[in-house]
C-alpha positions in Angstrom: 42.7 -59.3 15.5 40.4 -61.0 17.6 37.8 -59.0 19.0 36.2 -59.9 22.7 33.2 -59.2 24.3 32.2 -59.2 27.8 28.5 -58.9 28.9 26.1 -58.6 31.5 27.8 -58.5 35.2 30.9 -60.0 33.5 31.3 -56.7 31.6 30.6 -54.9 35.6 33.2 -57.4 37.3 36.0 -57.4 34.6 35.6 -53.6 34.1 35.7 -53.8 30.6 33.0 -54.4 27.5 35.8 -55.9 25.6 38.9 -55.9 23.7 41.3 -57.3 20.9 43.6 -59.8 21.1 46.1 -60.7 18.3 45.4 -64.5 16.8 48.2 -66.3 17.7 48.9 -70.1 17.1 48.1 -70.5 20.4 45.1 -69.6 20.7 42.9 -71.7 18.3 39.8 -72.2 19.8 37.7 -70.4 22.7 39.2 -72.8 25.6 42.2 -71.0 24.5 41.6 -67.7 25.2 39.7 -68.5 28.2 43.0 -70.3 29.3 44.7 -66.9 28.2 42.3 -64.5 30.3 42.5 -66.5 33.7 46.2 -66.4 33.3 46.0 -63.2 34.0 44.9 -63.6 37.6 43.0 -61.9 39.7 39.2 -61.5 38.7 39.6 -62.6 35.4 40.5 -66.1 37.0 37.7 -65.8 39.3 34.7 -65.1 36.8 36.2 -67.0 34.2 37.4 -69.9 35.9 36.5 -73.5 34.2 34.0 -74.6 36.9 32.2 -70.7 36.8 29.4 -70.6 34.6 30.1 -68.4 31.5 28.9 -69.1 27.9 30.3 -68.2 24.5 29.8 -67.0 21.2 31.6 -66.8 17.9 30.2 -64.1 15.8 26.8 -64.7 17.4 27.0 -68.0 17.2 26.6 -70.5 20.6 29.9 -71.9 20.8 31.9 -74.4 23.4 35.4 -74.2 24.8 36.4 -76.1 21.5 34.9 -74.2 19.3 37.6 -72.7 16.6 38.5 -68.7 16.4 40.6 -67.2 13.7 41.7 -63.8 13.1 38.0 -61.3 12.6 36.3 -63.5 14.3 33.9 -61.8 17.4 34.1 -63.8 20.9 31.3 -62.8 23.5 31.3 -63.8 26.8 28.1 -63.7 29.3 26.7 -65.3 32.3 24.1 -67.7 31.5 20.3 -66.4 32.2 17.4 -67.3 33.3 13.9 -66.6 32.4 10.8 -66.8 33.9 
């Protein structure tokens, strides 16, 4: 499995702190399971949507949309920050 991770308002506006997906062929790197969650519809195309700003991980490590994920791996999902 494949868990997910939602953070910050994400985790507020998806209703959800995460969940597991099964690793599929399919779904090989993190652009494709963000293509999986906005399929979805509703909010999860919204907040996820390619031009929205949300960052990734892969077991706590910065990743980009083409970033590879196998089965155990950790996906976290959060709205970018800002400090000050």
């Amino acid at each position: 499995m494949i868990r997910l991770l939602y953070f910050a308002r994400l985790r507020e506006q998806l209703d959800t702190p995460g969940e597991e997906i099964a690793p599929t062929a399919d779904l090989a790197t993190v652009g494709d399971i963000l293509a999986l969650l906005r399929r979805r519809g509703g909010v999860w195309s919204e907040r996820l949507a390619e031009e929205a700003p949300v960052l990734a991980a892969v077991n706590q490590e910065t990743a980009r949309p083409e970033t590879p994920v196998v089965d155990g791996d950790e996906v976290a999902f959060f709205p970018p920050v800002t400090g000050g």
